[in-house]
C-alpha positions as CSV (number, residue, x, y, z in Angstrom):
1,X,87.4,-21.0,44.8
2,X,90.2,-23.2,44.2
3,X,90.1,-25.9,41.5
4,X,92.2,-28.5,41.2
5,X,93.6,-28.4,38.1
6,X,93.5,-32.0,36.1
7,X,96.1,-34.3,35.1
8,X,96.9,-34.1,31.7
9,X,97.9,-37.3,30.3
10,X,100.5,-37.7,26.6
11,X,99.7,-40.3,24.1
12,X,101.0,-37.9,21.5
13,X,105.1,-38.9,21.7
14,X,105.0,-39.4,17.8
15,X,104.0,-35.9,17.4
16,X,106.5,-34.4,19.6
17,X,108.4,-35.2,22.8
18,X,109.1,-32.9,25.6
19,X,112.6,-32.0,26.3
20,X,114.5,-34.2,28.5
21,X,116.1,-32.2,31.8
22,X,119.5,-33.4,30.4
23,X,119.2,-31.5,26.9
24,X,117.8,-28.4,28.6
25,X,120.9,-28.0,30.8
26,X,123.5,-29.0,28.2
27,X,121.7,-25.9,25.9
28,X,121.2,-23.3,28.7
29,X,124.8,-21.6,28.7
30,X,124.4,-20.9,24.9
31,X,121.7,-19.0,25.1
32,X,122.6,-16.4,28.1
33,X,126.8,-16.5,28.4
34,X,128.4,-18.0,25.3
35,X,126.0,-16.6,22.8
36,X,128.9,-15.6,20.5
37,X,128.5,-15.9,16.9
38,X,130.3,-19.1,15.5
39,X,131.6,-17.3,12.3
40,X,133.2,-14.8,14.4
41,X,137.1,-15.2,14.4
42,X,137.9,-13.6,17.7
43,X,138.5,-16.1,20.3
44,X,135.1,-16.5,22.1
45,X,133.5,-16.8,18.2
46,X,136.1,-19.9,17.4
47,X,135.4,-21.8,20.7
48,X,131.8,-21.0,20.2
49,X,132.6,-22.9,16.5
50,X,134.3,-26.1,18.7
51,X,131.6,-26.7,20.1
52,X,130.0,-26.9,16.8
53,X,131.9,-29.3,15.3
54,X,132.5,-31.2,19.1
55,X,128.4,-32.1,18.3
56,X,129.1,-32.5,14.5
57,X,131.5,-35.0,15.6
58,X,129.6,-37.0,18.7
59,X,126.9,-37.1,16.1
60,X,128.9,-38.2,13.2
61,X,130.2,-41.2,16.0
62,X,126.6,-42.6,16.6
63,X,126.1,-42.8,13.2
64,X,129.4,-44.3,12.2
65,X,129.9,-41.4,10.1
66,X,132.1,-38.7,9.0
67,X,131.9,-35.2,10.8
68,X,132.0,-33.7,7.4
69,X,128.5,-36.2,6.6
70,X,126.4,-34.2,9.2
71,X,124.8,-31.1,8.0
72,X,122.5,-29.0,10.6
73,X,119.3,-27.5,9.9
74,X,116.2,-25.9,10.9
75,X,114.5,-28.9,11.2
76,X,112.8,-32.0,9.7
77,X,110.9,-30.7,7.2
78,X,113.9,-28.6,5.8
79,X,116.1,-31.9,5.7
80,X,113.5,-33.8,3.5
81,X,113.5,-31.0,1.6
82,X,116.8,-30.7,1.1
83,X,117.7,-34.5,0.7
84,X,115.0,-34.6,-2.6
85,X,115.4,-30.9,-4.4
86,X,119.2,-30.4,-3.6
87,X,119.7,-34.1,-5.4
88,X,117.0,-33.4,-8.3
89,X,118.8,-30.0,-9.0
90,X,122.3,-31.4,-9.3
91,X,120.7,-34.0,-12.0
92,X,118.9,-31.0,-13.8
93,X,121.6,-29.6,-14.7
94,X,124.3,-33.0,-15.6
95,X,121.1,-33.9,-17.5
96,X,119.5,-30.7,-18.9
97,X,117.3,-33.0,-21.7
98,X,116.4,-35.5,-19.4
99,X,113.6,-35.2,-17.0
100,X,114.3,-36.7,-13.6
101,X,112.7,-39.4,-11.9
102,X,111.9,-40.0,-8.1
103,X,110.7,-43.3,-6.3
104,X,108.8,-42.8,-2.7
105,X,105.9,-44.2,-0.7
106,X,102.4,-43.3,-0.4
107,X,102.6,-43.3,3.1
108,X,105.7,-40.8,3.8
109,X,105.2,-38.1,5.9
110,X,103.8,-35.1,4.4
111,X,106.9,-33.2,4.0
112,X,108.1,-36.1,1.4
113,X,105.1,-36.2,-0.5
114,X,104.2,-32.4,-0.6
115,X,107.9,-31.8,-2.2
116,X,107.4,-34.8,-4.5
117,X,104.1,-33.4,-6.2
118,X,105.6,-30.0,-6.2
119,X,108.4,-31.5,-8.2
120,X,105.3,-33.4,-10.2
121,X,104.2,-29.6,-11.0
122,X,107.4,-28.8,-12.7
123,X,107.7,-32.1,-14.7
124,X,109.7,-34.1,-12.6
125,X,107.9,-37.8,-12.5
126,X,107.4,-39.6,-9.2
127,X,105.9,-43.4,-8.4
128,X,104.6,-43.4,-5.2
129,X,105.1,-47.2,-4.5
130,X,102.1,-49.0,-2.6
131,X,101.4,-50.8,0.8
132,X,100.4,-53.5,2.0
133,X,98.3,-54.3,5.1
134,X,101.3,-53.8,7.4
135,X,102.4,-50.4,5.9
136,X,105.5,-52.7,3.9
137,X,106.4,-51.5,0.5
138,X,107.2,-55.0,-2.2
139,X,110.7,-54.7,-3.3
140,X,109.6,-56.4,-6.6
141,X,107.7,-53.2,-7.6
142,X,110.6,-50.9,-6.1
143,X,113.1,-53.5,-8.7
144,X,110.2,-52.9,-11.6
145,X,110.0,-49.3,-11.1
146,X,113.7,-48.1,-11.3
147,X,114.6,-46.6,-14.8
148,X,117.8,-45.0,-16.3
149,X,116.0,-41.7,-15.3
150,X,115.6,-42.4,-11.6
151,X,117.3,-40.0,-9.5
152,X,116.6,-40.7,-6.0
153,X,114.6,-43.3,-4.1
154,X,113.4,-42.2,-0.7
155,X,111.7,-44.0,1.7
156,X,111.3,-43.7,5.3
157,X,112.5,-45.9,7.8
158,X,109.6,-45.7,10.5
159,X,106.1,-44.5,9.7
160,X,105.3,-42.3,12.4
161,X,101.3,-43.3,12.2
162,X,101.7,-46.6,12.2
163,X,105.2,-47.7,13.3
164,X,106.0,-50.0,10.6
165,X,109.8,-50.8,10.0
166,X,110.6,-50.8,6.1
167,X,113.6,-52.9,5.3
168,X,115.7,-50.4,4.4
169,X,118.5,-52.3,4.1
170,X,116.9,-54.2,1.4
171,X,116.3,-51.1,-0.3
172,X,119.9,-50.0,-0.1
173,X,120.7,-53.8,-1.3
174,X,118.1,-53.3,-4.3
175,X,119.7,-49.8,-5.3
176,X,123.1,-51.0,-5.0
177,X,122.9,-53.9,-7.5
178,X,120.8,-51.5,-10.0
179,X,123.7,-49.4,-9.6
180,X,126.7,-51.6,-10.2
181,X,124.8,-53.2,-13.3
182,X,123.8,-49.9,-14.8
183,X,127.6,-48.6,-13.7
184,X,126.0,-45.3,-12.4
185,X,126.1,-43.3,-9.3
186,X,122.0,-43.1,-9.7
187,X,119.7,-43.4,-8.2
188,X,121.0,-42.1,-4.8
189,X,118.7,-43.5,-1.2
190,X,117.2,-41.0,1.3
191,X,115.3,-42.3,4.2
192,X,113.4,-40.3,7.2
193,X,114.8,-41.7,9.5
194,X,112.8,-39.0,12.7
195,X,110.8,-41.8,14.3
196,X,112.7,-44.3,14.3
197,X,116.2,-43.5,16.2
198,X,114.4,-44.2,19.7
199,X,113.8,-47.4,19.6
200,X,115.2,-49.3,16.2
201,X,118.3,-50.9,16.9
202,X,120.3,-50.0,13.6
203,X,120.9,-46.8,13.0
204,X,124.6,-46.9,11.5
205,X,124.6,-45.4,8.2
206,X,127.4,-47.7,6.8
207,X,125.2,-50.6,8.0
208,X,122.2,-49.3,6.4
209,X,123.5,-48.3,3.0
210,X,122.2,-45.4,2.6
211,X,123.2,-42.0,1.2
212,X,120.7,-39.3,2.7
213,X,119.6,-39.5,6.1
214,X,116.6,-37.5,7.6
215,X,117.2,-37.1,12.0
216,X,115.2,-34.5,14.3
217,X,115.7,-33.2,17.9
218,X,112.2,-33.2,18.5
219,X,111.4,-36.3,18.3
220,X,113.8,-37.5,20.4
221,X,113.3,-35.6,23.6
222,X,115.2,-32.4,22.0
223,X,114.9,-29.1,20.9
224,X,112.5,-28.4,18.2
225,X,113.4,-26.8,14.9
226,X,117.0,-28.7,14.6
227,X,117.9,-31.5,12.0
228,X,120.5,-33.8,10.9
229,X,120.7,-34.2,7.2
230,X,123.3,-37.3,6.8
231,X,124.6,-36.6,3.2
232,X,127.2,-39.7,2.1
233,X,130.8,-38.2,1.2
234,X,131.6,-37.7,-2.5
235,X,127.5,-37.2,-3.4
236,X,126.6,-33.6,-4.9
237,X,123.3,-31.8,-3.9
238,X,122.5,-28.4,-4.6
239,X,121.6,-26.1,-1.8
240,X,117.9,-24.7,-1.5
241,X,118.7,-21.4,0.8
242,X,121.7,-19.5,0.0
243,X,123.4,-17.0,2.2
244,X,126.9,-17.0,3.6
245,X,127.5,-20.7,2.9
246,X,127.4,-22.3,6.6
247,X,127.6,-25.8,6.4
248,X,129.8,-26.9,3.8
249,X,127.3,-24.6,1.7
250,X,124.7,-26.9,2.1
251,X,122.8,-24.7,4.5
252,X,123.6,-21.1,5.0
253,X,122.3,-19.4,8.0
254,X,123.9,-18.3,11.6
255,X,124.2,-21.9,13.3
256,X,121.7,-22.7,16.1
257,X,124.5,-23.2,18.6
258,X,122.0,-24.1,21.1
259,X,120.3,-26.5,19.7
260,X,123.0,-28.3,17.7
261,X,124.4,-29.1,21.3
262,X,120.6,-30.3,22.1
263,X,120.7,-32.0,18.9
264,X,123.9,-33.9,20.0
265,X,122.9,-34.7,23.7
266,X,119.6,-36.1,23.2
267,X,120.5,-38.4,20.2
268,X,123.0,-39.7,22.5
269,X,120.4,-40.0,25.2
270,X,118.1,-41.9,23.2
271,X,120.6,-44.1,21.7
272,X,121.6,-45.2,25.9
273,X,117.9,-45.7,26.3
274,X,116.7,-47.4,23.1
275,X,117.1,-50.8,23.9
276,X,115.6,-50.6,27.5
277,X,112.9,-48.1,26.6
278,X,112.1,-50.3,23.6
279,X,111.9,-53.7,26.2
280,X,109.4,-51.9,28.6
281,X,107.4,-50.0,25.8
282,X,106.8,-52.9,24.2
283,X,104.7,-54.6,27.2
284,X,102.4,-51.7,27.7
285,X,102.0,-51.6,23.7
286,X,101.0,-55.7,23.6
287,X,98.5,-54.6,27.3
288,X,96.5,-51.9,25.3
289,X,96.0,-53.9,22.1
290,X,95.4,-56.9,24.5
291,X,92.4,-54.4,26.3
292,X,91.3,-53.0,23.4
293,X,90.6,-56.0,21.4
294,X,89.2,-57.1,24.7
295,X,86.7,-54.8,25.1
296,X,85.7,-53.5,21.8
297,X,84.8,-53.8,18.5
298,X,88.3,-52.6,17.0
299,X,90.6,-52.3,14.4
300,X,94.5,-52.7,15.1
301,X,96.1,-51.0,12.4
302,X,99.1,-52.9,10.9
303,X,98.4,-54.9,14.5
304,X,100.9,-57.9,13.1
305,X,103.7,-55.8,11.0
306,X,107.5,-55.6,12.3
307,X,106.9,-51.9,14.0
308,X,108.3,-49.7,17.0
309,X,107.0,-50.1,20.3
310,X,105.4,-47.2,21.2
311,X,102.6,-46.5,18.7
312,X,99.0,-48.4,18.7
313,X,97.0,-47.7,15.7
314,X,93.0,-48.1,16.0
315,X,89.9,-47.6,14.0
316,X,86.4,-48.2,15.7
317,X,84.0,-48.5,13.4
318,X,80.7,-47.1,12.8
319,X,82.5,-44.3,15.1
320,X,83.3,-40.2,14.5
321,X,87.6,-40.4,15.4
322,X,87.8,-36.9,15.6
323,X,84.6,-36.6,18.5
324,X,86.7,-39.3,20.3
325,X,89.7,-37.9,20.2
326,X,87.8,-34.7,21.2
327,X,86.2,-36.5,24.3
328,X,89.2,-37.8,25.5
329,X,91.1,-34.5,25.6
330,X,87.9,-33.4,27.5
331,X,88.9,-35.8,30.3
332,X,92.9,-35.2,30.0
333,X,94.0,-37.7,27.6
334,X,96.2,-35.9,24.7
335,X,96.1,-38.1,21.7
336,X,96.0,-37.7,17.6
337,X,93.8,-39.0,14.6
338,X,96.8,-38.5,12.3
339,X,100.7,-36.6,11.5
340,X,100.1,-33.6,13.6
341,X,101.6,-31.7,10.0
342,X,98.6,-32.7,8.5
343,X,95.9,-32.3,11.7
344,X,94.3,-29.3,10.2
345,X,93.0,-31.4,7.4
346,X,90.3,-32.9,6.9
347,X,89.3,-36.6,6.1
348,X,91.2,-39.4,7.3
349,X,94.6,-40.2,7.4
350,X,96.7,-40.9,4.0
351,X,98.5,-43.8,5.8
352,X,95.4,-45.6,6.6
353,X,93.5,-45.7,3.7
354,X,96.7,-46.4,1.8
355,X,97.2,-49.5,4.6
356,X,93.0,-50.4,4.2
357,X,92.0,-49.5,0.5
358,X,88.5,-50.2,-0.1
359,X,87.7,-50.8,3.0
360,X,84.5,-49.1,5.1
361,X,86.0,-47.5,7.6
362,X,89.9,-45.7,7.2
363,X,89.5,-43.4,10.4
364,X,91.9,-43.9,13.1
365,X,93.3,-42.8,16.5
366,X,96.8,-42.9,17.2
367,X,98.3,-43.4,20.7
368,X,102.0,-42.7,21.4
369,X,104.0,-43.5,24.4
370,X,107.2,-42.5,25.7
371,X,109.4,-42.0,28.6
372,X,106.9,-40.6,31.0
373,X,104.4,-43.3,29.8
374,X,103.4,-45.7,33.1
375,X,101.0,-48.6,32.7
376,X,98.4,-46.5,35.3
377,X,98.0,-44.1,32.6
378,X,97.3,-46.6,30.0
379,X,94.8,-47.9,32.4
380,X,93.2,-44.5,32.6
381,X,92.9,-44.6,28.8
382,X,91.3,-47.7,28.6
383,X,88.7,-46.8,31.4
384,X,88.0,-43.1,29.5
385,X,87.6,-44.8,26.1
386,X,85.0,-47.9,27.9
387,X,82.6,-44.8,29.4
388,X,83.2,-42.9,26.0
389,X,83.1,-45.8,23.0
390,X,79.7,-47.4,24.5
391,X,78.2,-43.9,25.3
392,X,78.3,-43.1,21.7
393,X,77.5,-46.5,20.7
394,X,74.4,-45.9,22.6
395,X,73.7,-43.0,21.1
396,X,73.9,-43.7,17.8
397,X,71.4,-46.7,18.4
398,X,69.1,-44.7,19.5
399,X,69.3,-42.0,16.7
400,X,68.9,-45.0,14.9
């Protein structure tokens, strides 16, 4: 018997995006016809390595940077990496007696914080600055909390759970002034930048101020397990894989020809569609928290904060997060309690309680839109969650 099989609907953009038709056909040919190594120096090998540096450039031009800025990797994770040990070891060893200091947040993505306490093991001392109830760091305590020590500040741009926008150009503006005062080159300023190139309008690393710039393709409609790691001219990091010295040495490794021309195409992309995509996200992000707060008894996480357009935060009280989320897939709706890099924890979600300290209830559901998102399937959501919120409303009154 034939069964029709069911829609499956994505609120899980923030997670990961699916490849845009665009990326996929700019990638094909280097997988099949011009696979040839980049390194190689017979002819096919040094057009291969054009086309390398082609995307090392188009990149470099969105972000009003220097080709020789733009150092590929294997993805995300790797770049944050990167950006906070390769800085920490060069100031290791100019200050051998000193021990290193590192400013973050405690609402960075995992692969921030998880290299910040492993530094923590070793010695290295880290402040992870507070929130407030929109996810905002105070850039009084940043000011307070720089010392002569303090090697690197890194803070992300967008908080992929949330969507609150730091002000990162009053980061850079904090950092600078510490810097000319204390006539060093110290600390340097790394943000993660992943969620926010869709739909934030400044993106320009000049304009920003910063030093070290996380991007990934697979968060913007590109191939996973590719990165941009924007490292300023003139600054000295240490490498953290070492091999034949591929990317200025920065990252050795055969280059992911592929993908770096995936990498290229789909930040373009999302660069052409930001502002539109950002206008008509926007009104199906103010209809859901408009139903929801409508209809339930909810929580809008960081509801009022200056945040991206396609993220909608909630906590129902009283309520399991992970049986909803469960129920919801159960009827085709695809959606996330927290980071999918930290889903197979348990407990709730580091941002949240960071964002609602104290409070009762720091559980969450996060729901992500994106290009494929249409205000029917919101609609859909919103009837799902109505049969599946009161149902377990009920039932919990009457296990009460």
């Amino acid at each position: 018997m034939f069964v029709r099989k069911q829609k499956r609907r994505y609120f899980d953009h923030s997670s990961g995006t699916p490849i845009d038709p665009q990326v996929f056909r700019a990638m094909q040919p280097y997988y099949r016809d011009i696979f040839y190594n980049p390194g190689a120096i017979y002819r096919e090998g040094v057009q291969v390595r054009e086309v390398v540096n082609q995307a090392r450039r188009d990149i470099a031009n969105i972000l009003s940077a220097q080709p020789e800025e733009i150092i590929f990797v294997d993805g995300g994770t790797e770049a944050n990496n990167l950006a906070i040990l390769g800085t920490v070891r060069v100031w290791q060893k100019e200050h051998p007696d000193s021990i290193p200091h590192i400013i973050t947040t405690c609402i960075e993505h995992v692969s921030v914080l998880e290299t910040c306490r492993n530094l923590e093991r070793e010695g290295v001392r880290v402040d992870y600055l507070g929130v407030n109830e929109y996810g905002s760091i105070n850039i009084s305590e940043l000011k307070q909390t720089i010392s002569e020590h303090t090697v690197l500040v890194s803070i992300g741009y967008v908080n992929g759970e949330i969507g609150t926008i730091q002000n990162i150009r009053e980061v850079t503006k904090t950092i600078r002034h510490y810097r000319k005062h204390h006539q060093s080159l110290y600390p340097y300023v790394h943000t993660d930048a992943v969620q926010a190139v869709n739909y934030v309008d400044e993106i320009g690393v000049p304009q920003l101020g910063i030093d070290l710039m996380t991007l990934s393709g697979a968060k913007i409609y590109g191939p996973k397990k590719i990165a941009v790691l924007f490292v300023k001219k003139g600054l000295s990091i240490e490498p953290i894989l070492f091999g034949g010295g591929q990317e200025s040495g920065l990252r050795s490794g055969t280059e992911n020809v592929p993908a770096i021309v995936g990498m290229a195409c789909s930040l373009n992309l999302a660069r052409t569609y930001q502002d539109q995509e950002a206008q008509r996200l926007k009104l199906l992000q103010e209809y859901l928290i408009g139903e929801l707060k409508k209809n339930f008894s909810v929580i809008i996480n960081a509801e009022h904060a200056e945040k991206i357009p396609n993220i909608v935060n909630v906590t129902f009280p009283h309520l399991s997060h992970e049986e909803i989320v469960i129920r919801l897939d159960a009827v085709g709706i695809l959606c996330s309690m927290k980071s999918a890099c930290k889903s197979g924890e348990e407990g709730d979600s580091h941002v949240i309680q960071a964002l609602r300290q104290g409070a009762e209830y720091t559980g969450s559901i996060r729901f992500s839109f994106g290009r494929q998102t249409q205000k029917q399937d919101i609609d859909y959501l919103l009837d799902a969650l109505k049969t599946i919120i009161r149902g377990m409303y009920q039932t919990k009154e009457l296990l009460i």
